[in-house]
C-alpha positions as a Markdown table, in Angstrom:
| # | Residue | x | y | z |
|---|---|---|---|---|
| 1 | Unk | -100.4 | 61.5 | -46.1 |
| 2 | Unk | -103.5 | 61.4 | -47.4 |
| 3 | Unk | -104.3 | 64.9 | -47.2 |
| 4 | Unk | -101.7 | 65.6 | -48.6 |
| 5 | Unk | -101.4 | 63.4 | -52.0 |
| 6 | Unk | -105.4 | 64.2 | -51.8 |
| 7 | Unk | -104.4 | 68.2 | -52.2 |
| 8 | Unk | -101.1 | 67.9 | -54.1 |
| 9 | Unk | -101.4 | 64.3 | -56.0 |
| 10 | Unk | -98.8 | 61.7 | -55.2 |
| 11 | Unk | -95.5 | 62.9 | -56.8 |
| 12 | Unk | -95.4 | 65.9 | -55.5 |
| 13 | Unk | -96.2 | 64.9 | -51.8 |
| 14 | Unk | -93.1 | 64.9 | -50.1 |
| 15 | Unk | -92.0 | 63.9 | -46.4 |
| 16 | Unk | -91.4 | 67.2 | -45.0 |
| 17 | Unk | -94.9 | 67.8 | -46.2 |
| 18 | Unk | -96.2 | 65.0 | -44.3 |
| 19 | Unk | -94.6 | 65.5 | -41.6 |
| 20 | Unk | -95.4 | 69.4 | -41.1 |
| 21 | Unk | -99.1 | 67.9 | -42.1 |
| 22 | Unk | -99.5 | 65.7 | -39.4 |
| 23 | Unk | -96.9 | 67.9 | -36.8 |
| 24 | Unk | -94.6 | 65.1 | -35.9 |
| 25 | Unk | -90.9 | 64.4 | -36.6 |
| 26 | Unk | -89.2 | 63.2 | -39.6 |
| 27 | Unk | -87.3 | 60.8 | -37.2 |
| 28 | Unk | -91.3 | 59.7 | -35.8 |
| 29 | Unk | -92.2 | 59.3 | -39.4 |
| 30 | Unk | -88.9 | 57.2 | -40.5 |
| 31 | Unk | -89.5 | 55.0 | -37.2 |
| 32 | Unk | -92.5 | 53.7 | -38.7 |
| 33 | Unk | -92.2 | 53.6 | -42.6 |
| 34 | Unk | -89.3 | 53.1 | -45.1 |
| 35 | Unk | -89.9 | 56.5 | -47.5 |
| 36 | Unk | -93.0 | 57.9 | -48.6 |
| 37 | Unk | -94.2 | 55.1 | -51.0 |
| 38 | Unk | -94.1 | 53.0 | -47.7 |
| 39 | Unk | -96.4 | 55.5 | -45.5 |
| 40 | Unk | -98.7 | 55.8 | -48.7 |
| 41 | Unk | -99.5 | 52.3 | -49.2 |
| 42 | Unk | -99.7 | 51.5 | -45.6 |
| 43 | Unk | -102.5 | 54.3 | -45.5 |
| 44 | Unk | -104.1 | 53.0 | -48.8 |
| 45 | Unk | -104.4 | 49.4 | -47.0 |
| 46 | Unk | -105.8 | 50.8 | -44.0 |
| 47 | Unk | -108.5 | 52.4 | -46.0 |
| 48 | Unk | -109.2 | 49.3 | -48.0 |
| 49 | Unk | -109.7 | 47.3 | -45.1 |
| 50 | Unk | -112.7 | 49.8 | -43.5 |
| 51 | Unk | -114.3 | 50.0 | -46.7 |
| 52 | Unk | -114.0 | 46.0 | -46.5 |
| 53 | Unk | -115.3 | 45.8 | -43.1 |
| 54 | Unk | -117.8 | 48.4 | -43.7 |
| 55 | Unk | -119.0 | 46.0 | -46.5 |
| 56 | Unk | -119.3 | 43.1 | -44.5 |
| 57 | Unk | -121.6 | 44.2 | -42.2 |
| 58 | Unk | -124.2 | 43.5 | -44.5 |
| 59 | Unk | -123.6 | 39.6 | -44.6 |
| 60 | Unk | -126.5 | 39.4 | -42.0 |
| 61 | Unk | -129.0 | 41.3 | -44.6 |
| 62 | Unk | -132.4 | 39.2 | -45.7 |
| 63 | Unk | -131.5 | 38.2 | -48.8 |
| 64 | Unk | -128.3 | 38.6 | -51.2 |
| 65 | Unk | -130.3 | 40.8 | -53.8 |
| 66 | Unk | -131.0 | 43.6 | -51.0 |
| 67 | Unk | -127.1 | 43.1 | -49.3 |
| 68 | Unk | -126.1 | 44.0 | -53.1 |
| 69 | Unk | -128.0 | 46.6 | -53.3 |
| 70 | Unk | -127.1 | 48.2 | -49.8 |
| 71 | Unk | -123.1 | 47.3 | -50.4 |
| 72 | Unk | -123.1 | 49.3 | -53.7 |
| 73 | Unk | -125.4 | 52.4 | -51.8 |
| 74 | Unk | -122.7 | 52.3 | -48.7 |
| 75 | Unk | -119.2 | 51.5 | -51.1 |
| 76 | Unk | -120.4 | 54.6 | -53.3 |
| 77 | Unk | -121.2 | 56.7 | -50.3 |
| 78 | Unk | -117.9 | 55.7 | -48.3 |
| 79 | Unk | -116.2 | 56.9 | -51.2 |
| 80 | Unk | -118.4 | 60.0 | -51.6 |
| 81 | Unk | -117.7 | 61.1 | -48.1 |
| 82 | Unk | -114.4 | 60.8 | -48.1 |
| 83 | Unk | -113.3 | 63.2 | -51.2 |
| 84 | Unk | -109.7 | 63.7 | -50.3 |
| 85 | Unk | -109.1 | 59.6 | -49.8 |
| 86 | Unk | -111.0 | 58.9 | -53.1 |
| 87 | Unk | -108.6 | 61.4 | -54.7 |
| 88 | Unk | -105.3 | 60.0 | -52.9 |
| 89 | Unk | -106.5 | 56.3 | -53.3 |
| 90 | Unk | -108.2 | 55.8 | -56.6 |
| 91 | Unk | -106.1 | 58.4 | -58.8 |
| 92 | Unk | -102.4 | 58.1 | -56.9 |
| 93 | Unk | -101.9 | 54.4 | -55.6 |
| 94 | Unk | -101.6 | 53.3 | -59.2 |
| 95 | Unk | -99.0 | 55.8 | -60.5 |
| 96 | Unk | -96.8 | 54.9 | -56.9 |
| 97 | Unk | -95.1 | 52.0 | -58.4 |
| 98 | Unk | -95.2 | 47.8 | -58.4 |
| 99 | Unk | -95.4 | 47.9 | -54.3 |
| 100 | Unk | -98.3 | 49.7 | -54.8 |
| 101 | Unk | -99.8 | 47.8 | -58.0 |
| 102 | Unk | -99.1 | 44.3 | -55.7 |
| 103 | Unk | -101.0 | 46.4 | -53.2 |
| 104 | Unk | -104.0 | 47.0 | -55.0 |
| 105 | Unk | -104.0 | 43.4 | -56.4 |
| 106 | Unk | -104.2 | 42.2 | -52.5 |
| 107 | Unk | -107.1 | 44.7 | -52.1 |
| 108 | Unk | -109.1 | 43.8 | -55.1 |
| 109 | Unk | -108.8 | 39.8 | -54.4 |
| 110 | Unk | -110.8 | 41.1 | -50.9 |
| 111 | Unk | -113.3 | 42.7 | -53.0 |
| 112 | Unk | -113.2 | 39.9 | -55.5 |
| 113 | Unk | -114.4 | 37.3 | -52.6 |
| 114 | Unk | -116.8 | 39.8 | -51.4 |
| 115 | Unk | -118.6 | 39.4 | -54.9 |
| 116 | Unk | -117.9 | 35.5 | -54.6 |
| 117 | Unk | -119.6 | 35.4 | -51.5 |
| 118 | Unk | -122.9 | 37.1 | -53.2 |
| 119 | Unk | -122.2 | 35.0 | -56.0 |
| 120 | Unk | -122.6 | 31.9 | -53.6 |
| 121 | Unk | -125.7 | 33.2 | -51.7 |
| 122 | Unk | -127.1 | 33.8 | -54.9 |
| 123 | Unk | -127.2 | 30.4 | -55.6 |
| 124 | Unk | -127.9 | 28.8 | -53.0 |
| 125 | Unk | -131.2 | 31.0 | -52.6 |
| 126 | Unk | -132.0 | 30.6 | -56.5 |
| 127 | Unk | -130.8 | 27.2 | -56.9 |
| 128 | Unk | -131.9 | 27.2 | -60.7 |
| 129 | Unk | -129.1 | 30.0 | -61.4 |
| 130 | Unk | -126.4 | 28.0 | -63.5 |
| 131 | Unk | -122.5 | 28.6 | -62.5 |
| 132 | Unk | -120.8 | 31.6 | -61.4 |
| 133 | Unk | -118.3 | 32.1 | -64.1 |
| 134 | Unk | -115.0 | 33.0 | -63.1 |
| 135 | Unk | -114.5 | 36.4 | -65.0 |
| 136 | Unk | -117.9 | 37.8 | -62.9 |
| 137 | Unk | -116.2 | 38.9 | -59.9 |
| 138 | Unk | -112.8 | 40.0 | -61.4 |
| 139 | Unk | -114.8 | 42.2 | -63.7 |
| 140 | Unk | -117.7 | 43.6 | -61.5 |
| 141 | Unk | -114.2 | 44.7 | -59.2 |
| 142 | Unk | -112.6 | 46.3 | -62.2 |
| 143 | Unk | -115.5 | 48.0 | -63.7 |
| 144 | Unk | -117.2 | 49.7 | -60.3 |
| 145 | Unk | -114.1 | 50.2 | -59.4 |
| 146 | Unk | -112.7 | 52.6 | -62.7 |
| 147 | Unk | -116.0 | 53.3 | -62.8 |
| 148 | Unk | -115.7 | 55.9 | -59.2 |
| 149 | Unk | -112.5 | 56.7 | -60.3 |
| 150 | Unk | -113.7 | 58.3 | -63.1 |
| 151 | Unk | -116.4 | 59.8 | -61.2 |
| 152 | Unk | -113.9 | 61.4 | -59.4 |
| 153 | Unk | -111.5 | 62.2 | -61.9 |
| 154 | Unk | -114.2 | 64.2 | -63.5 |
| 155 | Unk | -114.7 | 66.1 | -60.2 |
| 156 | Unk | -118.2 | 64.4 | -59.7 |
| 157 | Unk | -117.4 | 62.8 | -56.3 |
| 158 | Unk | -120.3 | 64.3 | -54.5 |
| 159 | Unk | -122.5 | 62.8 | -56.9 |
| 160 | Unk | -121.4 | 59.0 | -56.8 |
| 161 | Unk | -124.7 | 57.8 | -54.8 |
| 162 | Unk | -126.6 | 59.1 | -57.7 |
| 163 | Unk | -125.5 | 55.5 | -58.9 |
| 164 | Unk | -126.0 | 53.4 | -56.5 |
| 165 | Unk | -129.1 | 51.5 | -58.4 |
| 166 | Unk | -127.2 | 51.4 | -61.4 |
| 167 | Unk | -124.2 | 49.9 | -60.2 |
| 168 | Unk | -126.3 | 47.4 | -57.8 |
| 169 | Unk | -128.0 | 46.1 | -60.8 |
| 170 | Unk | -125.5 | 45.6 | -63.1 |
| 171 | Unk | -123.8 | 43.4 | -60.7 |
| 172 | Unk | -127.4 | 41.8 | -59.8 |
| 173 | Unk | -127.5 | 40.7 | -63.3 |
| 174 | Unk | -123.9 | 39.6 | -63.3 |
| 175 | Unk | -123.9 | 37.3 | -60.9 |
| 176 | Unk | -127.5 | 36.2 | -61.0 |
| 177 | Unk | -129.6 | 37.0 | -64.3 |
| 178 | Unk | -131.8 | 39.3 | -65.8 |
| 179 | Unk | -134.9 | 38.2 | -64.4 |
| 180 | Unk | -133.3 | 39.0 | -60.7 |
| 181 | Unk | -132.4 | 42.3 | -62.0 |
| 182 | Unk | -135.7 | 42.8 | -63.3 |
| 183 | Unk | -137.4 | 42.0 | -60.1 |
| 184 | Unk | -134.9 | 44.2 | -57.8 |
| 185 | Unk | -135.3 | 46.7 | -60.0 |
| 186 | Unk | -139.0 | 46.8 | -59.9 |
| 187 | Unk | -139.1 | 45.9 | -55.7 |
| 188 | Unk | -139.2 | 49.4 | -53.7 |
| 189 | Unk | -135.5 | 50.6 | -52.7 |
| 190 | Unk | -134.3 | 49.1 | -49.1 |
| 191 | Unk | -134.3 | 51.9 | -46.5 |
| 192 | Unk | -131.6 | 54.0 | -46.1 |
| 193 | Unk | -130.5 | 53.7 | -49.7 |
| 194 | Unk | -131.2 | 56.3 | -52.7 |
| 195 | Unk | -129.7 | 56.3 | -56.4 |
């Protein structure tokens, strides 16, 4: 499925396709999903959920600021190597329909708790940071995430880490302050990341 609406977009992906794709029967395919909406946003939410999981990992970083930084480096690189889901995910889920738009609601209240989390962290490591208003995490979600679908819309996929220290900071400064994103940005990149 995904290679497909990756290739061919989402409205022109058909069954047959997929099932010639993925060299099983239409009967195999109809035993698991309803129609091709069905297998689509079954595969979206199985991509959401490794990017999710692949995110948490980094709970158990040394502080928040540097698990911000490496969780926008490894979202924008999950996305990066994975060209053919970025195109099926990001540019096709929302044109499948209100299954799929209730879908990605479910997925970005994941992502939005993700950012609550940090939020939390941030404050309970800078207890003089005021509140975490309610808008910062629905935003940050909305923003990055239009933000690598238009990166990928323009056909600059292979270039989303380039990024990575942008994105990190802005949310830095979202859900902490200037000053904390004046000090990460100054403090040496953590390993492993670039951007």
């Amino acid at each position: 499925m995904l290679e497909c609406v990756g290739r061919d977009g989402y409205e022109a992906t058909t069954v047959p396709q997929v099932v010639a794709t993925a060299r099983v029967s239409r009967n195999a395919f109809y035993e698991f999903f309803e129609d091709k909406a069905d297998c689509f946003i079954a595969v979206c939410d199985q991509t959401s959920q490794e990017l999710l999981a692949d995110l948490l990992e980094l709970a158990s970083e040394e502080n928040w600021v540097q698990a911000m930084r490496k969780g926008a480096h490894r979202y924008l690189l999950w996305w990066q190597q994975r060209p053919t889901i970025s195109s099926a995910y990001l540019l096709s889920l929302p044109t499948v329909g209100e299954r799929a738009l209730r879908q990605r609601e479910r997925h970005y209240a994941a992502f939005r708790a993700v950012f609550i989390g940090l939020g939390h962290r941030a404050r309970a490591e800078q207890p003089e940071l005021g509140p975490l208003g309610d808008l910062v995490p629905r935003v940050l979600v909305l923003a990055i995430t239009e933000l690598v679908a238009e990166e990928v819309r323009a056909g600059r996929t292979s270039k989303l880490t380039e990024l990575s220290q942008e994105v990190a900071l802005l949310a830095i400064r979202l859900l902490a302050d200037d000053a904390t994103a004046e000090r990460a940005r100054l403090t040496p990149t953590p390993a492993g990341v670039c951007g």
